[in-house]
Every structure is written in structure tokens, then in C-alpha cells.
C-alpha positions in Angstrom: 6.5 13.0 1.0 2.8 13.9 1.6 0.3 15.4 -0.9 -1.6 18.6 -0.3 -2.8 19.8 -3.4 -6.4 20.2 -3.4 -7.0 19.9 -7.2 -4.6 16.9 -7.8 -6.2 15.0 -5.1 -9.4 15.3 -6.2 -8.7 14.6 -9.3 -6.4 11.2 -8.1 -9.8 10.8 -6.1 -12.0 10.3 -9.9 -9.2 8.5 -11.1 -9.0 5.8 -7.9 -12.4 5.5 -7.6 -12.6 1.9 -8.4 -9.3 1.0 -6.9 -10.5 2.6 -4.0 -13.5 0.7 -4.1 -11.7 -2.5 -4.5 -9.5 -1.3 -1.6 -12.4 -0.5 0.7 -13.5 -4.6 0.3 -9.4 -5.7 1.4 -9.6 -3.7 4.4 -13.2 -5.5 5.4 -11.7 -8.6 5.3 -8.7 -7.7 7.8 -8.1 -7.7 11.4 -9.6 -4.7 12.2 -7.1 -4.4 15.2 -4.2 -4.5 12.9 -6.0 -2.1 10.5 -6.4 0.1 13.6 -2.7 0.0 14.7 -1.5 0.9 11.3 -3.8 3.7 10.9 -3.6 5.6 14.2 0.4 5.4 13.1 0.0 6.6 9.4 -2.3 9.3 10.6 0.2 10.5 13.8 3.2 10.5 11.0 1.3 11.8 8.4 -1.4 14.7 10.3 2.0 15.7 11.8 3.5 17.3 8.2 0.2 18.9 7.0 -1.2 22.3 8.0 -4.7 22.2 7.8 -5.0 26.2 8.2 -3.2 25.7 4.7 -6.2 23.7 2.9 -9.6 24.7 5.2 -11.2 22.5 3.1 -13.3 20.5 5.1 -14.6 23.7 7.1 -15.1 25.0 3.1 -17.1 22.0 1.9 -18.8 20.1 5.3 -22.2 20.1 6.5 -21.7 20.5 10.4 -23.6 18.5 12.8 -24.2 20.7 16.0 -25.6 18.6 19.2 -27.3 20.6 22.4 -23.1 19.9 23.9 -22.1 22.1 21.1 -24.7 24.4 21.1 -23.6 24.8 24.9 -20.2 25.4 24.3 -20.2 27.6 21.6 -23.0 30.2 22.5 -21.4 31.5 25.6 -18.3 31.2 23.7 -19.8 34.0 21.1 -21.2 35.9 24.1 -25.0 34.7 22.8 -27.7 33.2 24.3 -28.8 29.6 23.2 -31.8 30.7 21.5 -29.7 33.6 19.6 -26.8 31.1 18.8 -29.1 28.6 17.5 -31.5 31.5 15.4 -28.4 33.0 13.9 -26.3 29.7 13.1 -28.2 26.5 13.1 -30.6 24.6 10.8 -33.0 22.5 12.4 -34.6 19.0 11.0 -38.9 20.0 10.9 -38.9 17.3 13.5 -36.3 19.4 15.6 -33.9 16.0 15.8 -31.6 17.3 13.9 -29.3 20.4 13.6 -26.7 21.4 11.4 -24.8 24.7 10.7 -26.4 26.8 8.5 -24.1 27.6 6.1 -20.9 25.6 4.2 -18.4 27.2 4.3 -18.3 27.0 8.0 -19.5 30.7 9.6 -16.4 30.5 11.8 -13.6 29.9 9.0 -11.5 33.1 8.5 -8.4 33.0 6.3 -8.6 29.3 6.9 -8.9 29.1 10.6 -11.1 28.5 12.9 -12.4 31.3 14.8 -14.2 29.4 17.6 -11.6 27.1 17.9 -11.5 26.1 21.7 -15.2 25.6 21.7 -15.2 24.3 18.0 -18.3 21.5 17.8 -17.4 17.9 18.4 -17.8 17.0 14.7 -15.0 19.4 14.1 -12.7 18.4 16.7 -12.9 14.9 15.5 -12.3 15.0 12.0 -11.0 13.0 10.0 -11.7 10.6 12.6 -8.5 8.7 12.1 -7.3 8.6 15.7 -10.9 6.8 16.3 -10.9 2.4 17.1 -12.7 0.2 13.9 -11.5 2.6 11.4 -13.0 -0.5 8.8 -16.6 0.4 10.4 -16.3 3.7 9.3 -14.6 3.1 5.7 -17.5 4.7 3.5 -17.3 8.1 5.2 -13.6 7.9 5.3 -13.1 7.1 1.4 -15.9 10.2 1.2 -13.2 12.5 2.5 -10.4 10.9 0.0 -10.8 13.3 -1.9 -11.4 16.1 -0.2 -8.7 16.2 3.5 -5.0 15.8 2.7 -4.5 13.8 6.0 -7.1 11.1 4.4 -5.4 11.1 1.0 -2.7 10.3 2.1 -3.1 8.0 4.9 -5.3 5.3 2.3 -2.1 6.0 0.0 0.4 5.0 2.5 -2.2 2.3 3.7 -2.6 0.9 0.4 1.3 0.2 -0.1 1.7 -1.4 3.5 -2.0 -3.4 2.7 0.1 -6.7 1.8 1.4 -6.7 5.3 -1.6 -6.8 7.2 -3.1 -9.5 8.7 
């Protein structure tokens, strides 16, 4: 059975935080083709039984990276021009190398959902990022979400009781 309850995963995420931590040092030191395996099935069993237009959460607490591809996509998506899509929605680094959504929560959450959805920025359409190869390279932005995306929670949980029988 899967957990989805916001507070009492972040809350299991303060409690963990050293196991977690501990946890974070196993996984370095396995195969990180076996580590893969096992999480791209945990995360197809597990992703498959949540709802994320139940929680929202990461659209409700994420800074968005935008790219130009994104920027792209999404301004004639919203009917805009590039320079009105990036003036109305996007923060820019002073050096201009950087560009973010201006505002958490996410402009386009509504009644947890996004409403931009087929043009949704890569960022989005890649989190949590466990379907992605040398999830062990990626490990401190993954425990980051521990607390935070139900699909993460619970994929380290179901990771940590199977951690014995990896290489």
C-alpha cells in the first residue's frame, strides 16, 4: 500500500533524515545498473497507484526552470508572443542565463492540474525523474523531493526494504 499523505510524509521525511542520509551512501556504493532496474520498476508499480492531480504538490512548492524549448512551446500554446509569455511569466538571472517561472505555486495549477499540460515545460514533464538512467547520480535532488512527491516517498521506502538484495 502506498502513502499519499502530504503531512505524514513530511513529517516521516524529519524523522528519516539521517537514515535517509545513511541510505543515500548504500546506494553510491551499488551497481548503478541494478539500482536503475529496480527503480524504473518501483516507480512503474508505484507512479501507477498515485494521482498526482490529488497532491499538486510539486507544482505548489517548485521553482520551475523554463528553457527557450519551453518558452517555445508554451507561448503559442497561451495564444502569446515570446516576449509577452516571457514578461508575464518568467524570471530571468541579471545575466539573462537563467529563467525560471515567476511564481510558486505554478501559474498554470488549477484545482491541482495543470492547465498547460500538453505544452507543460520539460522540467515538468520529467519529474520526479525516476524513469531517468543513473538514478545514484542524481540521489541529492531525489532525497530533496522525499519529502515532498508521494511517488518518491514511496519508491526510497520500497527501495530501502529490497536494498539487501542489490548488488
Amino acid at each position: 500500500m502506498v502513502l499519499t499523505d502530504l503531512n505524514i510524509i513530511a513529517q516521516e521525511a524529519i524523522i528519516k533524515e539521517e537514515e535517509n542520509f545513511r541510505f543515500r551512501e548504500i546506494l553510491k556504493s551499488k551497481s548503478s545498473d541494478a539500482i536503475d532496474e529496480r527503480v524504473f520498476q518501483l516507480n512503474e508499480s508505484i507512479s501507477s497507484q498515485i494521482d498526482c492531480t490529488k497532491c499538486g504538490n510539486c507544482c505548489k512548492s517548485l521553482m520551475i526552470n523554463i528553457d527557450n524549448k519551453d518558452t517555445e512551446r508554451l507561448a503559442p500554446h497561451l495564444h502569446l508572443s515570446t516576449k509577452e509569455f516571457e514578461e508575464k511569466y518568467i524570471e530571468k538571472s541579471s545575466e539573462g542565463t537563467l529563467a525560471v517561472m515567476n511564481s510558486i505555486p505554478c501559474h498554470f495549477l488549477h484545482e491541482n492540474k495543470c492547465t498547460v499540460y500538453a505544452a507543460r515545460p520539460e522540467e515538468c514533464r520529467e519529474f520526479p525523474g525516476l524513469h531517468r538512467k543513473d538514478f545514484t547520480a542524481r540521489l541529492f535532488a531525489t532525497f530533496m523531493h522525499y519529502g515532498r512527491c508521494p511517488i518518491v516517498y514511496n519508491v526510497i521506502e520500497a527501495l530501502k526494504s529490497i536494498s539487501t538484495s542489490l548488488e
